[in-house]
N, C-alpha and C positions, 0 to 999 in steps of 0.2 A: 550725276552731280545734282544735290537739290538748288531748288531756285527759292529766293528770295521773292515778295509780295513788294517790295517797296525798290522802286525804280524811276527813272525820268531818262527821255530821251527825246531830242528834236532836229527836226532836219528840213533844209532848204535847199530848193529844184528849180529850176525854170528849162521850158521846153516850148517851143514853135509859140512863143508869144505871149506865154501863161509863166506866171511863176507863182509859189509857194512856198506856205512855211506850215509844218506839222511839228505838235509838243504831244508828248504820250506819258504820263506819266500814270502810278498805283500804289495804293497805299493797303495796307491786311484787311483783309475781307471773312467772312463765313463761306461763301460762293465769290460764284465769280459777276459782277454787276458792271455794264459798261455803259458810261458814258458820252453821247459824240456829241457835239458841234462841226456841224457841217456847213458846208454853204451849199442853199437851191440850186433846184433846176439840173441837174445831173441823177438821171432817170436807175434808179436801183442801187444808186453809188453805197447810201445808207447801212440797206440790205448786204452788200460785197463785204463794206467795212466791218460791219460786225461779225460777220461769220468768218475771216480773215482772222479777227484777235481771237475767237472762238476756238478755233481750229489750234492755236500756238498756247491759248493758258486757260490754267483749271480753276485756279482761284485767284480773290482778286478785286479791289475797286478802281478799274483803271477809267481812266479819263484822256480822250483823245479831243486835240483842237485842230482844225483844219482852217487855212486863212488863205482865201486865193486872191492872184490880184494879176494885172494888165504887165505885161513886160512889154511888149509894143505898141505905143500908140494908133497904131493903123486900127487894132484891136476894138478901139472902142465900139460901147454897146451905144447902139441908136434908140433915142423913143419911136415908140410905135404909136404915131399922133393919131391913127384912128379910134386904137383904145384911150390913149390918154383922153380923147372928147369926150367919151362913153364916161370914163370915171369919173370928168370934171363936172357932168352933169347930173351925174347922180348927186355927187357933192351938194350942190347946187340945190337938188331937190331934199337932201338929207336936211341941211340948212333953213329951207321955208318950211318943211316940216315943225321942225324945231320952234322954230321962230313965231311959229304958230299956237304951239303949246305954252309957251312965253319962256322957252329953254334959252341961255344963250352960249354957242359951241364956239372951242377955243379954233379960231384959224388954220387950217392945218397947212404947214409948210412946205417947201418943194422938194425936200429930205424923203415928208411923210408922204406923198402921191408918188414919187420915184422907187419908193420901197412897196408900194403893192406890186404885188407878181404879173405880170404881163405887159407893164408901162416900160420897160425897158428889153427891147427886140432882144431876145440873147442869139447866142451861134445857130449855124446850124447843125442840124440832125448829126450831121456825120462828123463835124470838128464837137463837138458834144462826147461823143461815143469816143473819139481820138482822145479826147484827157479824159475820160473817165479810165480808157487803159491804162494811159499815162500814170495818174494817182493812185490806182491800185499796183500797178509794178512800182512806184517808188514807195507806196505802201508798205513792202514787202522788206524791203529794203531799212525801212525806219523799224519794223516790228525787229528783226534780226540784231539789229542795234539792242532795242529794247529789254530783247530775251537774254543779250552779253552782258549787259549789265546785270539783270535780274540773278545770271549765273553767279558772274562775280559778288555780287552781295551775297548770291548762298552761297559759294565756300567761304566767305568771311562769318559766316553763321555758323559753318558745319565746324569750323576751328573751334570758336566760339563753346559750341554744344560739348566737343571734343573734351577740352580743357574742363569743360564741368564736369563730363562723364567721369573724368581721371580724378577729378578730386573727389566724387563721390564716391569711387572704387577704394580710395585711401581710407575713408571714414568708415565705409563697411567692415574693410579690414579693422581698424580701431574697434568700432562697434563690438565684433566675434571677436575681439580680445580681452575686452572690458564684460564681456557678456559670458565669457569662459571663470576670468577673475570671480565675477558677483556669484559665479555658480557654487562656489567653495563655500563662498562666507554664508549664503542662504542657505545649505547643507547646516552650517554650524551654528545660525540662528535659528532654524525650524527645530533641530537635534536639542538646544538649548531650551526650547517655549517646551516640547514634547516632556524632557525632564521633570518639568517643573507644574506641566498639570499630573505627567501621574505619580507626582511625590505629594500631590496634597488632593486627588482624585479617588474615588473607588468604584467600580465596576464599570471600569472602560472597556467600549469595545474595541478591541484589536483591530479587527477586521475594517470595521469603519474608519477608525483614525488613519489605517493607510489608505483607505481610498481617500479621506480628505487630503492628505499630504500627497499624493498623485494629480490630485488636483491641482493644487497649489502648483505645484512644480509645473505643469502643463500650461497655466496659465501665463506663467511667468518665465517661461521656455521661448526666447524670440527668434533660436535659429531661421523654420519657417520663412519669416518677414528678412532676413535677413537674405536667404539662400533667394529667395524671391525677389527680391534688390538688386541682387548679380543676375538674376534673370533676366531682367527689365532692362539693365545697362546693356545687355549683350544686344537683346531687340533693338535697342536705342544705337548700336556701333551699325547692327545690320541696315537697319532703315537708312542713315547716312550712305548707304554705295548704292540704294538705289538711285535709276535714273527717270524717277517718275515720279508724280507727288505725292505726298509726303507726308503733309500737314496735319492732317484730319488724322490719321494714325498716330502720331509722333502728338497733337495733342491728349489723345485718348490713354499713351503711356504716362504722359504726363500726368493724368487723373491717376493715374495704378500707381507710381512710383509714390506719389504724396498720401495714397491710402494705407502701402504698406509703412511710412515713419509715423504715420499717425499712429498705425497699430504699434510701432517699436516703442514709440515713446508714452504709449499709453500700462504699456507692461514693464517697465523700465525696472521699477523697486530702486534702482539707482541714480544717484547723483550727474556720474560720472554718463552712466549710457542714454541720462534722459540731456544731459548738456550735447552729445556728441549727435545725439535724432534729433535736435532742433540745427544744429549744423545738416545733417544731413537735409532737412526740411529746405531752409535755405537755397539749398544748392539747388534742391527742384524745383525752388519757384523760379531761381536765374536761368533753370532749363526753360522752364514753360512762358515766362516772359520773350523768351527767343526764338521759340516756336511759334509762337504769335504771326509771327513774320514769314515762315518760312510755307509756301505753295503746298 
């Protein structure tokens, strides 16, 4: 079943004191490119997380938020007043620096000295290591989510894709009937031009006139581009059962399908089979805009 590029999922946990809230969501990509926000101070967590989404998708702009926060008050984090002195002095001395050079620096608040790293004791070692398990198995957990949905948007694509293939299967068939029809009537306009240069022509050659007229005929022969069309659709039916991605192939057909109506409608000679290649054109770009999306 292919998967869709465009998904959202989030999920909230709390465990021995710690609660959380994770949002994941992605939107169509060329690669795969991830985004974290994380919160400090949990040793390799970064590293786990991204080689976690690595591991489950191939392509992709996914963006993950992670938001942790205190469920138990017992929890709270303490200042570590021996550091806090060390930074308030530095402060201090950043300050008369300043102040010297005839700088004058805005105040910093107790927001901004609480948010440098080490002013606030975090856990220890080992309740550290205990939620860092923790959010990687609930991790696991939110990705699965993530990847259900992803699924379900691509069978709502692979429908999607479906309904276009079949309509383009109907226009081909149109096409090789309108292109059977044109073949008569250009028999009886070529037979009609041929009359009338050599009723007022002399010393034509035979030989060359039919190969000009073989020409002609070859040029404007679009089974080929045709027979090539049902090709492409078949590849296009096969790629939908696989269960791996997808995308990058299924765009690449997308190039082939639009090159051969270019070619059909560039050899048309008719009204009728150049109206029916710009229908067909259409349909592939409503394929290829869908593929956009699909892993």
């Amino acid at each position: 079943m292919i998967q869709s590029m465009t998904a959202f999922a989030s999920r909230s946990h709390a465990e021995e004191g710690q609660r959380w809230n994770w949002e994941i969501r992605s939107v169509n990509a060329r690669g795969l490119d991830i985004r974290l926000r994380l919160p400090d101070g949990i040793d390799g967590f970064e590293v786990a997380v991204r080689e976690a989404i690595t591991k489950r998708f191939a392509r992709g702009n996914i963006t993950l938020n992670l938001k942790l926060g205190i469920e138990d008050p017992k929890l709270s984090l303490d200042v570590d007043q021996e550091f806090l002195g060390v930074v308030l002095k530095a402060l201090k001395t950043i300050e008369q620096s300043a102040g010297d050079e005839g700088l004058a620096l805005s105040t910093p608040t107790a927001a901004d000295i609480l948010s440098i790293k080490g002013v606030l004791a975090g856990p220890e070692r080992d309740t550290r290591d205990h939620l860092r398990a923790a959010l990687l198995a609930d991790l696991s957990v939110l990705l699965d989510d993530f990847s259900a949905m992803r699924r379900s948007e691509g069978a709502a694509l692979a429908k999607v894709i479906t309904r276009e293939l079949d309509q383009l299967e109907t226009l081909i068939a149109d096409a090789k009937t309108i292109a059977d029809d044109r073949r008569d009537d250009q028999r009886a306009s070529i037979r009609a031009a041929m009359e009338r240069v050599m009723a007022n022509t002399s010393n034509i050659d035979a030989d060359r006139v039919e190969q000009e007229l073989a020409l002609i005929a070859v040029k404007a022969d679009v089974t080929e581009e045709l027979d090539r069309l049902g090709v492409h659709i078949a590849a296009a039916r096969a790629l939908l059962t696989e269960d791996k991605p997808i995308g990058r192939k299924f765009d690449f057909l997308s190039q082939e399908f639009n090159r051969e109506a270019n070619t059909l409608c560039s050899k048309a000679q008719s009204s009728r089979l150049t109206a029916t290649g710009l229908e067909i054109k259409a349909v592939i770009e409503k394929i290829r805009e869908q593929v956009q999306n699909v892993e």
